[in-house]
N, C-alpha and C positions, 0 to 999 in steps of 0.2 A: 504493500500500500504506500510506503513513506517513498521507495523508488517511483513509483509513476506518480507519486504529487512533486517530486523534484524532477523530473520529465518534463510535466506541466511547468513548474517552474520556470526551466530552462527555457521551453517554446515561449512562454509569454514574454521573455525579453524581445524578442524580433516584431510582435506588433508595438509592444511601449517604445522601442527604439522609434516609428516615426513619429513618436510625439514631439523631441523636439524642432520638428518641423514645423509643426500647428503653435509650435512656442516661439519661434523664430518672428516666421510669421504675423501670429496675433499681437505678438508682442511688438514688435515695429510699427505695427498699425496700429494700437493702442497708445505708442509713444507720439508717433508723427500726430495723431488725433488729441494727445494732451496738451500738445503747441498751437496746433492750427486744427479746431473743431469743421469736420464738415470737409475737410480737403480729402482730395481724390485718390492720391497713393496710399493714405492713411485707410481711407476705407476697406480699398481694393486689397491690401495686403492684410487688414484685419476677417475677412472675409475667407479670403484661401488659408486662412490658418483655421474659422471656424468650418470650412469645409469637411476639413479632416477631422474635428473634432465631432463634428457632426455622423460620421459615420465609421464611429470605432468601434460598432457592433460588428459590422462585415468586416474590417479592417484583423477585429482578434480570430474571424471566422478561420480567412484566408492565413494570417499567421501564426496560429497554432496548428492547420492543417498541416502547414509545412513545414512546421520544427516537428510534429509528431513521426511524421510519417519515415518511412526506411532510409530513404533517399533523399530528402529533401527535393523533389521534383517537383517540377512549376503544376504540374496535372492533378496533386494535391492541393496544391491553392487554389486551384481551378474547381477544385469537388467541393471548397469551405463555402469558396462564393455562393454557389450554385445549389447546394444548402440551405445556406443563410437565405437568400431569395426565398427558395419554397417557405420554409417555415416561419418566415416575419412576412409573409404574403399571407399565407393558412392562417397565421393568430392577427393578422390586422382586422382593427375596428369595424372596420365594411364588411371581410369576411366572416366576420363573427356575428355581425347582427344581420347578413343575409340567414346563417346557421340557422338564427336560434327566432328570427322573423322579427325581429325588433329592432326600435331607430334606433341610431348610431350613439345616439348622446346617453343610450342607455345600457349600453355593452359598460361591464366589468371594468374601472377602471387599468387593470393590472395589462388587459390586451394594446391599451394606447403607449404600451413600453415595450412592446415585445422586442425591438428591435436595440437590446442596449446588448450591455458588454458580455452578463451572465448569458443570453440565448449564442452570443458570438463564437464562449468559450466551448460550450456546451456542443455546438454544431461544427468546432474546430476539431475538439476531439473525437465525432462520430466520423467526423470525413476522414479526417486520418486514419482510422479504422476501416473506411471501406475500401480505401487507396491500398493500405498494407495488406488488406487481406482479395481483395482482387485486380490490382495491376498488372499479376502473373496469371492472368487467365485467357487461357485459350478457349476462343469457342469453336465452333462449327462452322466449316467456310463459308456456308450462306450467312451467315452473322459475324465472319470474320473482322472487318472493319474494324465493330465495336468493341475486340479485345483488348487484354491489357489496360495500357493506361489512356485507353478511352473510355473504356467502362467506369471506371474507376466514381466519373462525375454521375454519370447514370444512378450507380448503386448508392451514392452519396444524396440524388434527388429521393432515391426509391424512398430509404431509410428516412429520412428528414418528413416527408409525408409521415408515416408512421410515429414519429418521435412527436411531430405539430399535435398527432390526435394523442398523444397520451398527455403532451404539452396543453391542450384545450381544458383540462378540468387539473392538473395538476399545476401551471404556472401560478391560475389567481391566488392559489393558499403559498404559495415557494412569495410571489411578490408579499402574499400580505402580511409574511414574518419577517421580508424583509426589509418592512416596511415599519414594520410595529420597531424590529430590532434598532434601525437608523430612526425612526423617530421616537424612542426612549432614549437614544443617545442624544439626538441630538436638543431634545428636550431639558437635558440636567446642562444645556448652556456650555459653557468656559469648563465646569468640570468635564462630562462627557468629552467635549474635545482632548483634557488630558487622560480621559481614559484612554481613550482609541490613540492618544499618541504612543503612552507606555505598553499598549497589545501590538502596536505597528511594527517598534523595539525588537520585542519580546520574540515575534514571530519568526525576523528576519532567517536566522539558523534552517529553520525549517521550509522556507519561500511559502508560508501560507499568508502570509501579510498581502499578498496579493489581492485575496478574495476577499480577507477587512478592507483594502481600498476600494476596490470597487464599489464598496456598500457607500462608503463619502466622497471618493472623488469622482465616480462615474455617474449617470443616469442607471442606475440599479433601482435605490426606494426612494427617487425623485430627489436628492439631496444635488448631485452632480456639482460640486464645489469647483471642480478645473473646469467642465464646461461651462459654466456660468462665469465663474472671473475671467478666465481666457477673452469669452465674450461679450464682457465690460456690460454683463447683466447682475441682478441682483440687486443685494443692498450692504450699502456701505457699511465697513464694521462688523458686519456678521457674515457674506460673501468671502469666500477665505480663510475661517477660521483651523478649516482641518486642514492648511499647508503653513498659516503664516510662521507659525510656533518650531517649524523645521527652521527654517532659516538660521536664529541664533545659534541653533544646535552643529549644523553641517558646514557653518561658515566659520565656526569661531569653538564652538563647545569643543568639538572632537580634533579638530588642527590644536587644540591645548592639548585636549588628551596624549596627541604623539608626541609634543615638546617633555611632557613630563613620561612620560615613556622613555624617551629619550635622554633625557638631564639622569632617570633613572639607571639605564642600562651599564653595565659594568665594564671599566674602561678599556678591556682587551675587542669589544665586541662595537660601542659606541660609532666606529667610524660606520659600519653595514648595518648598525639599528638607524641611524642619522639617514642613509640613502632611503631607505623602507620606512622609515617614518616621516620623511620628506616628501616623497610620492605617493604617499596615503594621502597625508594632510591636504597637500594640493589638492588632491583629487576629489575630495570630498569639500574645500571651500570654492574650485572655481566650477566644477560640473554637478557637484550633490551628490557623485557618488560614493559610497562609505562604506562600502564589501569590504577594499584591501585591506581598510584599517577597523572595522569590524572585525575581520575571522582573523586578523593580526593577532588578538586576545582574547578572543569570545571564549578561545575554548583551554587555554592556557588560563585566564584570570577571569572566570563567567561569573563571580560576583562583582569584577567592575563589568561586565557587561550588565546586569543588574543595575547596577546605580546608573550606568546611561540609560536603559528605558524607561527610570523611574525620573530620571534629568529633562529625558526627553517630554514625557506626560506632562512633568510642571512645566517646560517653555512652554506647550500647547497652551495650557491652562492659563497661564500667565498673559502671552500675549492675547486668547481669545477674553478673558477677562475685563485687557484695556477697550480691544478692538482694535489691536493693531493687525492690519492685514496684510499678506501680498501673495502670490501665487505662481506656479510653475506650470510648465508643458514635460518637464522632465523630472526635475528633483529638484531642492530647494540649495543650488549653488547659484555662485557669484552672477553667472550670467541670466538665468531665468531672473534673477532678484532685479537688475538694472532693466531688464528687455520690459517687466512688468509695474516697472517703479511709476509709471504715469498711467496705469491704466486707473479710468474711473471709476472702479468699485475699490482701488486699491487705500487703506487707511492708517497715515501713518507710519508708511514702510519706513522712515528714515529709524522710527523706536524702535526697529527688531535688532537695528546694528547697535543703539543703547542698550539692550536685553542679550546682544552678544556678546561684548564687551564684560557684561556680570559674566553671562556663564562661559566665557572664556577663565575669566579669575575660579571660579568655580569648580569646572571642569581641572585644573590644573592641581588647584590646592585640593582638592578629593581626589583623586587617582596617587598623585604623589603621594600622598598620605597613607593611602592604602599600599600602597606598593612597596613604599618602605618599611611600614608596620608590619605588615603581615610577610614582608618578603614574597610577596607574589611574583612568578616564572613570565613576568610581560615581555616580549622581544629585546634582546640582549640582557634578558635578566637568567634565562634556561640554561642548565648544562649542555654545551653542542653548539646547537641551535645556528646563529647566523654564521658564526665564525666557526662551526663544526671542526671543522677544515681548513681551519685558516687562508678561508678563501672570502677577498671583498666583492662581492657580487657587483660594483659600479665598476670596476678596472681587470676584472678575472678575464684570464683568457684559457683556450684549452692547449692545454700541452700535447703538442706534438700534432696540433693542427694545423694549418697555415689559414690564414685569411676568415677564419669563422667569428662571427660577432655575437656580439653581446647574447643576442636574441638565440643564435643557434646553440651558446655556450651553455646556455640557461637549460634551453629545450635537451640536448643531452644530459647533463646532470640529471635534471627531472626526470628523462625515460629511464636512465639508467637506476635511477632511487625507488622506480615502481615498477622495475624485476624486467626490461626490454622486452624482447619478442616472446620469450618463453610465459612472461606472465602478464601481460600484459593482451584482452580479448577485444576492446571495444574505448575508443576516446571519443571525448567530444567537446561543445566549450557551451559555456551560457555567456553573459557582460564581463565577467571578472574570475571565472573559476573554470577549470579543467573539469571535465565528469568524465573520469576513470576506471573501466570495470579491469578485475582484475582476479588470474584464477586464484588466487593463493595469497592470502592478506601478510600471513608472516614472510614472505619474500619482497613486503614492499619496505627499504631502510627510509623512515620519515627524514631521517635526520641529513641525509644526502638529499631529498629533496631538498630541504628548507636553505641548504648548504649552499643553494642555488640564487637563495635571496626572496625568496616569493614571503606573501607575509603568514602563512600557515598552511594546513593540511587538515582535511578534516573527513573522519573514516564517517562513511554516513550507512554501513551494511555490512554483510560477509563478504562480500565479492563487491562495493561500490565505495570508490573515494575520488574526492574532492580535493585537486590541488587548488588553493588562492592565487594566482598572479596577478591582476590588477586590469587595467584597459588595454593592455599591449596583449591580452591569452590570446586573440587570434593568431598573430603572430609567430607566436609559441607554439598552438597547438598545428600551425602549417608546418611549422620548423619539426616537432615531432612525427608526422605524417610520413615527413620526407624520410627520417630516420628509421621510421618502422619499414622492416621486410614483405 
């Protein structure tokens, strides 16, 4: 079970990836519009950013079809479409109140949403199922054409028909829990937003935080926080409130965190915790992303991982408390913060870099604290670990190679740490992490991986591990590909 929910996981990075496009976008057109109300480029680019915001139901259809499926072939993404079509066609409004011989305005609320992110995922992963399980089929010459990965969209229509009608009496009760669940949350106000901040935390290890955002940042129980600020709808002050409260956190909380990571690591080791804590930090204040410097320590010191999603919950709570707002297309770093600093539902933004500033102090003087008290194993505090090997992962090169870089030097160590060809069955990558199956867990040495520089390892089964490298794993995991027999 825990493997095909970090499956899921993995695929849903490839449709979130084009959000920051829709961020790019709205966000340019929301700034050009905060200067000059009403002018024309500002419209036109706030619009192609709500375009795609607008149809991130089909959008998780087609790219979960195609992270599920064997191959990642386009005939998959072709089966989520085509999918998603039938069955947000079968549960739309009209066809529901032809069904059931009643006007439109009296069809079940829950049918005027059929087409959000949950029926996307839901039709992503049926299509990928009907793609892996008939792309290899042969038919009969008279139906030959439609084999293979023709069929594939076929059996992907067939099945979605079917799914709509079990979907006809089963959505309105799935909507109306999760409807009740987001408006119980979002009813307790400024707290609720730091609950749902500390469960977002909380979940990250696992990639189920996925399915808590959808319940607030998507069109799921009508809250849709990104689609609404993105497009400078809503209301001020309360528009925002389940992203602004990231910001302090990922721009300022957790770049402390590495510094005191860092200031704490032992001084044989400081120069390869300083590169690894330097490229975390970045990473997480100018994009939002905060994997490398998460699994850095999640799983070495997971009671500071603790005290960050309970950090996290009070920024939520804090900033939704004053009403300070802002918002993102991708994740709450440097650039979504500026791209979205003029948009008109935006309140405030300038307080959340006041409220970073604390939880920078915060973040720093708590971690060090712990870290020396308790002697917690954080990066270059472990026996091994970065400097295993007395190897600096910013200047290592491989002996007796010629010409091989950084990236390839890396990608070696790392196959070689998870047992090469002999044990090594199946790789892949998600935004930040290797997915490594592997026959034999005691023939993978962690400590040579880590040796490599990445900022952890993380066994997630018998036969399934997770190497961390940061935004560069494609790279890595092309560089390994090349290396496997």
């Amino acid at each position: 079970m825990m493997k095909a929910l970090q499956r899921l996981g993995r695929a849903l990075m490839l449709p979130v990836a084009v959000l920051p496009a829709a961020a790019i976008l709205a966000g340019l057109g929301n700034w050009i519009l905060g200067f000059w109300d009403g002018n024309v480029v500002g419209v036109f680019l706030q619009m192609a950013g709500i375009a795609i915001l607008d149809h991130l139901g089909l959008l998780f259809a087609a790219g979960i079809a195609i992270g599920l499926s064997r191959d990642q072939h386009g005939a998959a993404a072709l089966s989520g479409v085509v999918g998603f079509l039938v069955v947000t066609t079968l549960l739309s409004t009209g066809t529901v109140a032809d069904i059931q011989g009643i006007e439109a305005d009296a069809v079940n609320a829950a049918f005027a949403h059929s087409d959000n992110v949950f029926i996307g995922i839901l039709t992503g992963i049926i299509a990928a199922s009907m793609y892996n399980r008939f792309s290899g089929v042969r038919l009969p010459d008279a139906l030959a054409f439609f084999s293979g990965k023709r069929l594939a969209p076929i059996m992907s229509a067939a099945s979605m028909v079917v799914a709509a009608a079990v979907l006809y009496f089963i959505w309105p009760v799935v909507y109306g829990w999760l409807v009740t669940f987001g408006t119980a949350i979002s009813n307790l106000g400024a707290t609720g937003a730091g609950i749902y901040g500390f469960f977002n935390r909380l979940l990250i290890p696992t990639g189920l935080h996925h399915a808590l955002n959808s319940v607030f940042w998507f069109d799921v129980a009508g809250i849709n926080d990104i689609g609404n600020f993105l497009a400078g709808e809503g209301t001020k002050g309360i528009t925002g409130m389940y992203q602004g409260g990231f910001f302090p956190i990922f721009m300022f909380g957790l770049p402390a965190a590495a510094l005191a990571m860092y200031h704490t690591a032992k001084t044989r080791q400081r120069k390869a915790a300083a590169s690894l804590m330097m490229a975390a930090a970045f990473a997480s204040f100018f994009t939002g992303i905060t994997e490398p410097l998460d699994f850095a320590y999640m799983f070495l010191a997971p009671v500071l991982y603790v005290i960050h999603a309970i950090l996290t919950g009070l920024s939520l709570f804090i900033a939704a408390s004053f009403g300070w707002t802002n918002g993102f297309g991708f994740s709450a770093g440097f650039v979504d913060f500026v791209l979205n600093f003029t948009n008109p539902v935006a309140n405030k933004p300038y307080m959340l870099l006041v409220q970073g500033l604390v939880f920078f102090v915060l973040y720093y003087a708590i971690f060090r604290f712990f870290i020396v008290k308790f002697n917690l194993q954080t990066p270059g505090r472990e026996e091994g670990g970065l400097a295993a090997e007395g190897i600096d992962a910013t200047t290592a090169e491989v002996p007796g190679v010629e010409g091989q870089d950084e990236t390839d030097w890396q990608a070696s160590l790392i196959y070689e740490g998870l047992g090469g060809d002999d044990n090594v069955t199946a790789i892949d990558y998600c935004t930040t992490r290797l997915r490594v199956e592997v026959k034999d867990m005691d023939k993978v040495d962690e400590e040579k991986i880590k040796s490599s520089g990445v900022p952890g390892v993380n066994i997630v089964g018998q036969h399934s591990i997770q190497v961390i490298v940061g935004t560069s794993v494609q790279f890595v995991a092309d560089a390994i590909r090349k290396i496997r027999k």
